[in-house]
Each structure stands twice: as C-alpha cells, then as structure tokens.
C-alpha positions as MATLAB code, in Angstrom:
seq = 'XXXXXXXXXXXXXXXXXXXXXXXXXXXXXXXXXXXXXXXXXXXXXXXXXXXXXXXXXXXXXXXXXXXXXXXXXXXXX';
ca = [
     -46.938   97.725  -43.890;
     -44.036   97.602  -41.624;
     -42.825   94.416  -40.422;
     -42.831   93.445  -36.658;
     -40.073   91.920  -34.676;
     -42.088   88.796  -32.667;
     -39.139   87.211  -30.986;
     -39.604   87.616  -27.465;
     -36.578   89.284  -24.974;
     -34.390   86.601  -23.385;
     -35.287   86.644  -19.853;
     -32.813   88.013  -17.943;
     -33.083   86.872  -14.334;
     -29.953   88.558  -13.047;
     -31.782   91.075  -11.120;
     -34.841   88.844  -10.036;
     -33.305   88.566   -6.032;
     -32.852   92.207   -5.928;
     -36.231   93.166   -7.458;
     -38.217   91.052   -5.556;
     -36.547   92.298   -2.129;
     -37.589   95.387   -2.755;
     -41.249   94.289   -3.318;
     -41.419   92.766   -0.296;
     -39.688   95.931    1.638;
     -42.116   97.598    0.076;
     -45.441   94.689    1.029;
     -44.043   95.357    4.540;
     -44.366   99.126    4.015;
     -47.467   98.989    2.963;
     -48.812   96.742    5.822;
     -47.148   98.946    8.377;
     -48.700  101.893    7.000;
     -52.059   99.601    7.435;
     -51.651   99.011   11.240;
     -51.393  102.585   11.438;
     -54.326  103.540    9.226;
     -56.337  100.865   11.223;
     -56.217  102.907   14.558;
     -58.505  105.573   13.038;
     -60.294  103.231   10.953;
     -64.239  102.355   11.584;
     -65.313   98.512   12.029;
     -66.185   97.628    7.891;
     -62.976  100.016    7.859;
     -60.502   97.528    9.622;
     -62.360   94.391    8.817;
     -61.272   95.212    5.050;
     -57.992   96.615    6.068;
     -57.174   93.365    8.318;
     -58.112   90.534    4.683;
     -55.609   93.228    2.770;
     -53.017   92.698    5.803;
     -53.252   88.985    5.632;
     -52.935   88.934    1.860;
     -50.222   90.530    1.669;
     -48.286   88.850    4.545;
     -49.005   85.779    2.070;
     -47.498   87.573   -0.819;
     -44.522   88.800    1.418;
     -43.975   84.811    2.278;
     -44.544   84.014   -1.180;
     -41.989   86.650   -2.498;
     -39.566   85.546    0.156;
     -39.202   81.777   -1.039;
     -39.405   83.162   -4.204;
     -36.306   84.760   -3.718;
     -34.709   81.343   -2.019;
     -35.553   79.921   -5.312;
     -34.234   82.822   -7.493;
     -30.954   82.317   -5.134;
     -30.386   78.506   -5.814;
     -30.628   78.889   -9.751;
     -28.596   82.120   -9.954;
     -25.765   80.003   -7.489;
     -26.421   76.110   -9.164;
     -27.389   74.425   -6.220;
];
C-alpha cells in the first residue's frame, strides 16, 4: 500500500489580484452577453435572466473588494 503525501500546498497568494480580475472581466462578460440575450428573450425568459444579472453584479462587487483586500496584504498596509 503506497503511502500518501497529506500535507497540504502552501497557499500561494501571489497571483490572487490578477486571477480574480479576470473573473470579474469575465462576470461582466457574461452579464453583457445577458442584456443582449434578454432582447430576444420571452417574459419567464428575462425574469430568470434579470435574478442571474443581479447575482452576478453582487459577485462582481464582491470580487472587486476582494481584490482591495488581496492588494493591502500583498503591499502591508
């Protein structure tokens, strides 16, 4: 029976700021693409497309202080 490492990887927050500005480039793609889609969408269409929109506005906030945070440890302040 072989023997498994079970120390866990150091975590490496280095590229945290750059990683999560992508995601939320990407959140903002997403809910563009959604405005779009919503022209041709029906009523139950745009209703669910419009809760999506407004969670992930929410996430792209979320992200964004995220990254403030990610900022301040990665300069000391």
């Amino acid at each position: 029976m072989s023997q498994h490492n079970t120390q866990s990887n150091p975590d490496n927050r280095g590229d945290n700021v750059e990683k999560l500005k992508n995601m939320v480039q990407d959140t903002i793609q997403n809910l563009e693409a959604a405005h779009e889609t919503m022209k041709f969408a029906s009523g139950e269409e745009k209703e669910a497309i419009q809760e999506k929109n407004k969670r992930r506005e929410e996430s792209i906030e979320a992200m964004r202080n995220e990254i403030k945070d990610e900022y301040r440890h990665q300069h000391g302040e």
